[in-house]
C-alpha positions in Angstrom: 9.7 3.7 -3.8 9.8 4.5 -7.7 7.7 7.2 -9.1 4.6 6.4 -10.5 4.7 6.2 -14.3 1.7 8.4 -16.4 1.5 8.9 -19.7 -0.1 11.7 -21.2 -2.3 11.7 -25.0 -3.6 15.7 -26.2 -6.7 15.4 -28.3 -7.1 18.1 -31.5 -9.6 18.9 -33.9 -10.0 16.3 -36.7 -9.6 18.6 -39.8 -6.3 19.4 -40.7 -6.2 22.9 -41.3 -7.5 23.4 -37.6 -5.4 21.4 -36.4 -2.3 23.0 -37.7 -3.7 26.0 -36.1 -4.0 24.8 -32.4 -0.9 22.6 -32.0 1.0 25.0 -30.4 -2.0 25.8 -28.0 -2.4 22.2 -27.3 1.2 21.6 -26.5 1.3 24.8 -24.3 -1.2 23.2 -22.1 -0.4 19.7 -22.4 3.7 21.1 -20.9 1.9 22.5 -18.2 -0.4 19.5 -16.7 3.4 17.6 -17.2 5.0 20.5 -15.1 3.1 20.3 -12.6 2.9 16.5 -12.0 6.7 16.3 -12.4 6.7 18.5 -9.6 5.1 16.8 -7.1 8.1 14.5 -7.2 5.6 11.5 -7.1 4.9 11.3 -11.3 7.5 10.7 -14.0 5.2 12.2 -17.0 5.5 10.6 -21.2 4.0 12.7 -23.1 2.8 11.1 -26.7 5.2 12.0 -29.7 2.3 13.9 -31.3 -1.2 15.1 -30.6 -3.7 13.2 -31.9 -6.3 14.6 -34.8 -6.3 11.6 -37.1 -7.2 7.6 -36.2 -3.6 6.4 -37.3 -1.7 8.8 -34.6 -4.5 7.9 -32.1 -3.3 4.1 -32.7 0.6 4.9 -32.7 0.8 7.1 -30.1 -1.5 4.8 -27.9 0.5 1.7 -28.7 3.9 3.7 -27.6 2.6 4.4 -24.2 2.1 1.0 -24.3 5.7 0.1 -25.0 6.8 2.9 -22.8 5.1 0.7 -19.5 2.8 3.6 -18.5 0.6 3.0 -15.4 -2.0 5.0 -15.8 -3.1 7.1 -19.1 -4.1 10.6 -19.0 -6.3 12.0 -22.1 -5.8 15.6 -22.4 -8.6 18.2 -23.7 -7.9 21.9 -24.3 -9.9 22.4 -27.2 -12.9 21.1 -29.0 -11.7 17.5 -30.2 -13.6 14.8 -31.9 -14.0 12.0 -29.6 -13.7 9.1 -31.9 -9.7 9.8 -31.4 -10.3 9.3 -27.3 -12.2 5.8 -28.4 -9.3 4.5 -30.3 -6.7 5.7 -27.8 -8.7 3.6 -25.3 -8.4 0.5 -27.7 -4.0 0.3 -27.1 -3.4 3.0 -24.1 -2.5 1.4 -21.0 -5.5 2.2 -18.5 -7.6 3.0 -16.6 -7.8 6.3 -17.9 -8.2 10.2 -16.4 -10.0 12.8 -18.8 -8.6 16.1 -17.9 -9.8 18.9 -18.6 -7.9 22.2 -19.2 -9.3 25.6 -18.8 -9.3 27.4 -22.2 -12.4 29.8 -22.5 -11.4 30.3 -26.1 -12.1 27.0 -27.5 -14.3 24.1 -26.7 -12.3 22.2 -24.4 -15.1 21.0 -22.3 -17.1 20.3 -24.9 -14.2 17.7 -26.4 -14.0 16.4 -22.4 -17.3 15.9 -22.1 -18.3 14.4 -25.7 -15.1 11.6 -25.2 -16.4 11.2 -21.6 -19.8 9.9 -23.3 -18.3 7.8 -25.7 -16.3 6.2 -23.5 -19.4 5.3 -20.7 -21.4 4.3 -24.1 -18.8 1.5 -24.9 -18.3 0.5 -20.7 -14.7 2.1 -20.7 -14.0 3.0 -16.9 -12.5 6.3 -16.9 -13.0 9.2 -14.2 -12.7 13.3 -15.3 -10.7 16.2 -13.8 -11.4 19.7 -14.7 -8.8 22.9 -13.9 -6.1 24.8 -13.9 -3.2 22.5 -13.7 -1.1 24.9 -11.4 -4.0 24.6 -9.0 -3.1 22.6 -5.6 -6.2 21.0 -5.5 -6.7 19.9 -9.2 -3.1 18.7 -8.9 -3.8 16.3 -5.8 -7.3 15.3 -7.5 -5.0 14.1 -10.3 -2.6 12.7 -8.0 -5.3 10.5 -6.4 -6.4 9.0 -9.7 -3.2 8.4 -10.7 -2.0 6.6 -7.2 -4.9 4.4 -7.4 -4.4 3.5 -10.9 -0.8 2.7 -10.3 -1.8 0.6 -7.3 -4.1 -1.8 -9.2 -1.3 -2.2 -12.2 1.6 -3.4 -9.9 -0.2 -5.7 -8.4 -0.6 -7.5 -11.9 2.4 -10.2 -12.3 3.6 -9.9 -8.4 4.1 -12.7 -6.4 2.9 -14.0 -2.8 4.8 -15.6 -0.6 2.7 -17.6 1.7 4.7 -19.9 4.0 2.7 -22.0 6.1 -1.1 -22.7 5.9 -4.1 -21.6 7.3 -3.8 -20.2 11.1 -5.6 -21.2 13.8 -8.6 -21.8 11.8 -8.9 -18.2 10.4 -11.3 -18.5 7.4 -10.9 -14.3 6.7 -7.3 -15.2 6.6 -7.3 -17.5 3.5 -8.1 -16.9 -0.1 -8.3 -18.7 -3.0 -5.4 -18.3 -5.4 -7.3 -18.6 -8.5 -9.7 -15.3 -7.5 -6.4 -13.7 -7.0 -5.2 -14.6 -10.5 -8.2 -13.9 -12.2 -9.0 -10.3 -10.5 -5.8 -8.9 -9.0 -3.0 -10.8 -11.8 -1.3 -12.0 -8.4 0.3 -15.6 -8.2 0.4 -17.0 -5.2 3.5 -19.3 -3.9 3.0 -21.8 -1.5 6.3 -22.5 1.3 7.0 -24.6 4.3 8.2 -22.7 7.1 11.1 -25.4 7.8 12.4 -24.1 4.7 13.0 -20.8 7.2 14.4 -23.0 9.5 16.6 -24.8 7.2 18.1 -21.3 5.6 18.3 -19.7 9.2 20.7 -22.7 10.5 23.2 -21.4 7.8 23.1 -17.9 8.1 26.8 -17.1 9.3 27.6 -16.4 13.2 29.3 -13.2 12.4 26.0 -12.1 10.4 23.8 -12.2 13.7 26.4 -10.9 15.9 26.9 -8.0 14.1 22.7 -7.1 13.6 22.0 -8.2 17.4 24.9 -5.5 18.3 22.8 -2.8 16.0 19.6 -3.5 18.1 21.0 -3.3 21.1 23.1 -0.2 20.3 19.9 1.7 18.8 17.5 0.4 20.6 16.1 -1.2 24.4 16.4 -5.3 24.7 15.0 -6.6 27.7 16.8 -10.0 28.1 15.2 -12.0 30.6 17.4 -15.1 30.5 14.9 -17.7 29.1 11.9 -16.7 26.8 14.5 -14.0 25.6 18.3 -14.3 25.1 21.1 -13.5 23.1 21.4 -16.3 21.2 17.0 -16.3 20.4 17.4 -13.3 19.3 20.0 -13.9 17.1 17.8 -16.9 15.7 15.5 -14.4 14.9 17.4 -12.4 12.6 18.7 -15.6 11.2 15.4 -16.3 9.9 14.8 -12.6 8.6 17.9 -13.5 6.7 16.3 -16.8 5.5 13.4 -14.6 4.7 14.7 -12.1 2.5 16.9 -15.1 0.7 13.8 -17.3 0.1 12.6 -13.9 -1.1 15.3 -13.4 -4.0 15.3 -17.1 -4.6 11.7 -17.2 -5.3 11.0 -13.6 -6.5 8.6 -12.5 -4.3 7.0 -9.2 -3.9 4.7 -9.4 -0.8 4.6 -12.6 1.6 2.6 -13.6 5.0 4.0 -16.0 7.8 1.9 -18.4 9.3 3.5 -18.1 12.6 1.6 -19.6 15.2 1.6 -22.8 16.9 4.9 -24.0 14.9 7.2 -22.0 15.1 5.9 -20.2 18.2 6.2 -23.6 19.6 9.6 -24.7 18.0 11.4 -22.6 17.0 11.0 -18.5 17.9 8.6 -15.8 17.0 8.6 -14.2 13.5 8.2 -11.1 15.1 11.6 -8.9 14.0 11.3 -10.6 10.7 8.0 -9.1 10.3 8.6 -5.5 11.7 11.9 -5.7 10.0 10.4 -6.6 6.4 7.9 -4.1 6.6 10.3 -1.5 7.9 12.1 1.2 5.0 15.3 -0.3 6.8 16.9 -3.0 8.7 20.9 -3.5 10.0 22.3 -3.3 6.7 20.9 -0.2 5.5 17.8 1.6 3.9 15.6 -0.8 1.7 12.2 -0.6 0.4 9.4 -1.5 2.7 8.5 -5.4 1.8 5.4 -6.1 2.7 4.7 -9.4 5.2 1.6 -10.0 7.2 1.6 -12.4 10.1 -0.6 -15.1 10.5 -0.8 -15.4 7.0 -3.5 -13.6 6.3 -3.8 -13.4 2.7 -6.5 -10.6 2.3 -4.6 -8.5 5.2 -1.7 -8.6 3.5 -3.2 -7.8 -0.3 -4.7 -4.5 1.6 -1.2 -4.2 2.9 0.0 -4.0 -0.3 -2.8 -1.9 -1.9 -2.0 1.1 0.5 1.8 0.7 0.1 1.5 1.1 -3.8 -1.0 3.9 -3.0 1.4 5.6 0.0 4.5 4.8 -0.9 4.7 4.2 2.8 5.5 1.3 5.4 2.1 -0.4 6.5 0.9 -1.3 9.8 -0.6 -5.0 10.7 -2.5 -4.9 14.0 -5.4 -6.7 15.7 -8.6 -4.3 16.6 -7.2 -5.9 20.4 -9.7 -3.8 22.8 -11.6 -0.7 23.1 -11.1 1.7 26.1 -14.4 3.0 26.4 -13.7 6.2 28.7 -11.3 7.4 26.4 -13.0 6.2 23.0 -10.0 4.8 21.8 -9.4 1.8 20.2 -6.2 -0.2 21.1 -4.3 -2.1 17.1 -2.3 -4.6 19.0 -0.9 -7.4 17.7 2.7 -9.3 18.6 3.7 -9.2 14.9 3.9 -6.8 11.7 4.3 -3.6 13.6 6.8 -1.8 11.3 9.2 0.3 13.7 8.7 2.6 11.5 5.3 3.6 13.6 7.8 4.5 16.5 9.1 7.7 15.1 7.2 8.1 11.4 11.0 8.5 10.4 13.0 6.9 7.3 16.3 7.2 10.3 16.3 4.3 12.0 18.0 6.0 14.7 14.8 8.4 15.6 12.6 4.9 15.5 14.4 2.6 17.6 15.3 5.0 20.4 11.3 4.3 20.9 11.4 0.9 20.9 11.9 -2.3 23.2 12.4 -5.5 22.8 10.8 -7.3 24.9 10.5 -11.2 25.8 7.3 -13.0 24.4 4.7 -14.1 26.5 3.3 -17.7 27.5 1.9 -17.8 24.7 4.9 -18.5 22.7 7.0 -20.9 24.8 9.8 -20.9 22.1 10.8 -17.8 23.2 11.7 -14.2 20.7 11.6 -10.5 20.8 8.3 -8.9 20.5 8.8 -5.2 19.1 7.1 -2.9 21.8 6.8 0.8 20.6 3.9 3.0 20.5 2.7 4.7 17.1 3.6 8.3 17.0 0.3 10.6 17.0 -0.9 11.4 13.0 -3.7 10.9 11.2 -4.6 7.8 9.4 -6.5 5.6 6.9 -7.7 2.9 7.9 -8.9 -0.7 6.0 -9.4 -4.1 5.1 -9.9 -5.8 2.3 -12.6 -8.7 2.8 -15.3 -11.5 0.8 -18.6 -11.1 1.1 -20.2 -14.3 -0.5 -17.5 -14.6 -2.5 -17.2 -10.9 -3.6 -14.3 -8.9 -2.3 -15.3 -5.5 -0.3 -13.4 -2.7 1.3 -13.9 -1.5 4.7 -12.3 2.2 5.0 -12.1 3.9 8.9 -10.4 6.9 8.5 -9.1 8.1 12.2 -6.0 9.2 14.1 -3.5 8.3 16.2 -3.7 9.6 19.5 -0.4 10.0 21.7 -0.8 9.7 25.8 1.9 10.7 28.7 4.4 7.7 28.4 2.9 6.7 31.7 -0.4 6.7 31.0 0.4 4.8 27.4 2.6 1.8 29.4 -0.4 1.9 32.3 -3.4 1.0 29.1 -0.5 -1.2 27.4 -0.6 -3.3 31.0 -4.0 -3.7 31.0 -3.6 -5.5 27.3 -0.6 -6.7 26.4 2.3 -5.0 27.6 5.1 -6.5 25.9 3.5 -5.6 22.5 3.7 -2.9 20.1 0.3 -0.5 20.6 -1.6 2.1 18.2 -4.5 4.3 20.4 -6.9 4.9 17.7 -9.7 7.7 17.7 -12.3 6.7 15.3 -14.6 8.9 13.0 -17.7 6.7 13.7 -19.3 5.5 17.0 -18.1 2.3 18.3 -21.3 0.4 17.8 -21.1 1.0 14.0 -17.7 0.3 13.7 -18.2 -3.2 15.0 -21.6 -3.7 13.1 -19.6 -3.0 9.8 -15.7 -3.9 10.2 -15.8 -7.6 8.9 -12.5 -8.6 10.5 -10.4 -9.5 13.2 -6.9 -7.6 11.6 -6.6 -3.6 10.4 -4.2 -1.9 8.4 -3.3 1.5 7.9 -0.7 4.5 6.9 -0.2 7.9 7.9 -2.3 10.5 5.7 -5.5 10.5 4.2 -5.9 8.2 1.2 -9.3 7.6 1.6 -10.5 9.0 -1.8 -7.6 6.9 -3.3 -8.9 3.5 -2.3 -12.3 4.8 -3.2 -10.8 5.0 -6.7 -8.8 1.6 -6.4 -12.4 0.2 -5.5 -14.0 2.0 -8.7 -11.7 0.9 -11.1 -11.9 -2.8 -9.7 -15.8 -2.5 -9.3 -15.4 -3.4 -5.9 -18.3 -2.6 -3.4 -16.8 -0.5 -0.1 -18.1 1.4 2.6 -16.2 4.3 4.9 -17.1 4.5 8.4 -17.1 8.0 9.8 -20.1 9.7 11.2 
């Protein structure tokens, strides 16, 4: 995953003679906040040719960060600075914007912070302030959160959805309209049959799925059972991962979903290994960036999908809030498709994931037969959410929680009494169970590893969408 991109504009005093004076103050301090975000290893820093203390450089050095494809903009104070400058900034710098505030006692940093902070909330500029020393862990990661949300919300703008197939099995929370997404994420969406899947996977070369079915079985446990599960089904379902990522190219597409069920569940085989596969930092011809794909075609799941992966810079999970053990208080995220292998191990070596994982034959359900990807996700924990409409009005449900690892027996005994040839998450929630189902507004979850709570807090901020957390 690349780096997120900031780009940083120090604010001076508007007289000249005072300006002159402080420059090499305001660069010490503005090297500093760079340092330390370079040194996170998450943030490639541009820092503005000069430091603004006159309305022309305010415009030029706005308009290059501009130019320079900045994600988010950072407006740095270290001494008293007249906020006009911070206004015109605003008018050309790429937002939304951090005011950040460094800790110089001698001048009037805060003062500067503060007085562009008004301006800004005067003219309805979204921006949100940070305040400390930049070597500080805790200022850093405050920073770090703004700037991961901000990021998040840009690279959606101009991406492309793949949807392929309709709506499923009369799912209304899994459709959106593709105007709304135009108009307030920037995403196109792009309608495709699955036979085209079918179609591309009939080409894909013997030699291609003979050499990926040998990886599988190699790295990992394949159950063949002789009919819903074979050699040759299995091979058909890398064929259409292949037909996947070549519709992919071919139609430059950034996230997709896969309407799945009755067709090709019926027809053809399960999307299953496509799905884990896409979402997975790997597949059978080497590391790859995780691609986003959401089964069922659920539009809104996979938009949250791709929210937290531009957040996380992480593979996401897809899973069905399945069942709820009561004397356990955990919740079961089960679903036959989307679970990233990834889960397995929490490891980038596909190796230390796969050793976890079986693939098993498909259930009655899908009489075309296909791997399901059984594993169970490692113990860790987790955020939580899903993206929703309300009316009309998109909303954020956030669950922050952890995954909870059993004795292998006792995991494969609650995996019977569900689904056993799927892949499982044992959730412990923050929030009773009877709130949790009064608020969550949906059938499908999605979550990574960590906390990023705070970050899609921000994400919903900047988008002035209304959320909620659940946790007691």
């Amino acid at each position: 995953m690349r780096k997120k991109r900031a780009g940083i504009i120090t604010f001076s005093d508007g007289r000249d003679f005072v300006h002159k004076e402080l420059e090499e103050v305001n660069r010490k301090f503005e090297q500093r906040l760079a340092d330390s975000l370079e040194r996170t290893g998450e943030v490639e820093v541009v820092r503005s040719s000069e430091i603004v203390w006159k309305p022309s450089i305010a415009k030029k050095v706005a308009k290059e960060l501009l130019k320079s494809d900045v994600e988010v903009t950072i407006f740095n104070y270290a001494v008293w600075c007249w906020p006009h400058l911070t206004v015109i900034a605003s008018l050309f710098a790429p937002g939304p914007f951090l005011l950040y505030g460094q800790v110089n006692p001698k001048y009037p940093g805060m003062v500067g912070l503060l007085a562009a902070s008004g301006a800004l909330e005067q003219i309805g500029v979204y921006h949100e302030k940070v305040w400390g020393e930049p070597e500080d862990p805790k200022v850093v990661d405050r920073v770090l959160k703004f700037v991961r949300a901000a990021a998040a919300l840009n690279r959606l703008k101009g991406e492309r959805y793949g949807m392929f197939g309709g709506r499923p099995m009369g799912m209304y929370t899994a459709s959106s309209n593709g105007d709304q997404w135009m108009k307030e994420f920037g995403i196109d969406v792009e309608q495709i049959d699955q036979y085209e899947l079918v179609i591309r996977a009939e080409k894909v070369p013997k030699q291609k799925r003979e050499r990926a079915r040998k990886w599988l079985e190699e790295l990992s446990t394949v159950v063949y059972d002789g009919k819903l599960l074979t050699p040759e089904i299995l091979e058909k379902q890398i064929a259409l991962y292949y037909a996947a990522r070549e519709l992919i190219d071919e139609y430059e597409l950034d996230f997709v979903g896969f309407k799945g069920q009755p067709e090709m569940t019926n027809n053809y085989a399960t999307m299953d290994v496509v799905e884990a596969f896409l979402n997975d930092p790997y597949d059978w011809d080497g590391p790859k960036d995780p691609m986003v794909a959401a089964t069922e075609t659920d539009m809104d799941g996979a938009l949250t999908m791709e929210i937290f992966k531009h957040i996380s810079g992480q593979p996401v999970l897809f899973a069905d809030v399945r069942h709820y053990f009561v004397d356990r208080n955990l919740l079961d995220l089960c679903n036959s498709g989307t679970h990233a292998t990834f889960f397995a191990g929490r490891s980038y070596d596909p190796r230390e994931n796969l050793k976890n994982v079986v693939f098993c034959p498909e259930t009655f359900y899908f009489p075309a037969g296909g791997a399901a990807v059984k594993h169970f996700a490692v113990p860790g924990k987790v955020t939580l959410a899903r993206l929703t409409r309300k009316d009309g009005r998109y909303f954020m449900t956030i669950v922050p929680a952890e995954f909870v690892e059993l004795p292998k027996g006792e995991m494969e005994k609650l995996a019977d009494e569900v689904q056993k040839e799927w892949p499982h998450a044992f959730a412990r929630l923050r929030v009773d169970m009877d709130t949790f189902l009064k608020h969550y507004p949906c059938n499908h979850v999605h979550g990574v590893y960590g906390n990023y709570v705070e970050e899609l807090i921000l994400f919903c901020r900047m988008k002035g969408i209304e959320y909620i957390v659940l946790e007691s």
